[in-house]
C-alpha positions as CSV (number, residue, x, y, z in Angstrom):
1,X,103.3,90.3,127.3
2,X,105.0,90.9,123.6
3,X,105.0,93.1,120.6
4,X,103.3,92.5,117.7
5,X,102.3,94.7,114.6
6,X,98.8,95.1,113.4
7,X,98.8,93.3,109.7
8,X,95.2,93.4,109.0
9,X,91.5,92.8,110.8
10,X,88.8,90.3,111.2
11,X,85.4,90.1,110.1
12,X,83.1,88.4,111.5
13,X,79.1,87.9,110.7
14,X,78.3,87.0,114.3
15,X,80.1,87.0,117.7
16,X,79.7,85.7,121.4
17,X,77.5,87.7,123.2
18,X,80.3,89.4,125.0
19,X,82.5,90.2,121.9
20,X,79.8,92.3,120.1
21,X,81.3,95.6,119.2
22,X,84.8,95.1,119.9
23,X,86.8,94.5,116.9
24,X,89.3,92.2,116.2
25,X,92.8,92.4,114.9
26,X,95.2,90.2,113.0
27,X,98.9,90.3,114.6
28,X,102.6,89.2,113.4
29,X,104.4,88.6,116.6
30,X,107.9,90.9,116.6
31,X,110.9,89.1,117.9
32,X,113.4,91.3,120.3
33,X,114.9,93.2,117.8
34,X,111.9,93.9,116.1
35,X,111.8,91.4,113.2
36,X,108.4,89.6,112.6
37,X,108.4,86.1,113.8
38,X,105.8,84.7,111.0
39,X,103.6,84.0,113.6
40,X,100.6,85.4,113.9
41,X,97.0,85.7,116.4
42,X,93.6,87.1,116.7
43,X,93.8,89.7,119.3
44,X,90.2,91.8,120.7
45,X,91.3,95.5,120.3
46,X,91.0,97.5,122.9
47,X,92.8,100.7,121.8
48,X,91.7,101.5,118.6
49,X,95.1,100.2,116.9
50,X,95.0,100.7,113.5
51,X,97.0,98.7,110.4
52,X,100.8,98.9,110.9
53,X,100.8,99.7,114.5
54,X,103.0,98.3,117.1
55,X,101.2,96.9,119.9
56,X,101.8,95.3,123.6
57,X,99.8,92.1,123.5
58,X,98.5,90.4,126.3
59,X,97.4,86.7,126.5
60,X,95.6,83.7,128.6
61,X,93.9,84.8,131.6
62,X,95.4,88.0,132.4
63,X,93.7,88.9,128.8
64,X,90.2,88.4,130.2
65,X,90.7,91.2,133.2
66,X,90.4,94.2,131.4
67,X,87.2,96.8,131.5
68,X,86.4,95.7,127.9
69,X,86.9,92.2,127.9
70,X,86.0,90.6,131.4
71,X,83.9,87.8,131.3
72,X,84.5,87.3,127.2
73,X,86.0,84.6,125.6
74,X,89.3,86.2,124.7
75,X,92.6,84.9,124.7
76,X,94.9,87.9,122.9
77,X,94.3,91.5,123.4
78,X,95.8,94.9,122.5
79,X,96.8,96.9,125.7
80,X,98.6,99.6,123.8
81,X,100.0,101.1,120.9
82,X,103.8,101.8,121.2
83,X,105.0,105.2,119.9
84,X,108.7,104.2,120.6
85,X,111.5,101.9,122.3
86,X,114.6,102.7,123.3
87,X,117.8,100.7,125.3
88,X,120.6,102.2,126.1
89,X,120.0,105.4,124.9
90,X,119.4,104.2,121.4
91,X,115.9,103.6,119.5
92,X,114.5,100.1,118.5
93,X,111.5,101.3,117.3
94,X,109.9,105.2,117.2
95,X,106.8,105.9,115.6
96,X,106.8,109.2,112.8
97,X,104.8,111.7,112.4
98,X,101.5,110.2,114.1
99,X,101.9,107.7,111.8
């Protein structure tokens, strides 16, 4: 698994049969201390993450396992949204105010 933040979506006219009605985000990996790697994926969204977000991705086969997405053609998914993480007693990341 890794972090990632949610830096835009993607539209698409037409989908595998599977894929219709999920939506699909546009991610910048975060390295450990939070910083975005430059790299980005496609991930199927199956928490309703929205712009800005921090997620937990998951990828390759493990991504095709969930209730949403088994059977599809996925390889990158959203399995949550972070609202904050903390090591030795200090935060990395907190979300504020619902945002």
């Amino acid at each position: 698994m890794k972090l990632g933040k949610v830096i835009g979506n993607l539209v698409s006219t037409k989908k595998e049969g599977n894929l219709d009605g999920l939506r699909i985000l546009i991610v910048t990996y975060l390295d450990e201390n939070m910083i975005d790697t430059k790299k980005t994926a496609a991930c199927v969204d199956t928490v309703n993450a929205g712009d800005g977000d921090i997620v937990l991705l998951c990828s390759s086969s493990s991504a095709r396992i969930t209730r949403m997405t088994r059977n599809s053609a996925v390889d990158n998914i959203t399995v949550a949204i972070i609202e904050s993480i903390s090591f030795n007693n200090r935060y990395i990341s907190r979300k504020e105010n619902g945002k």
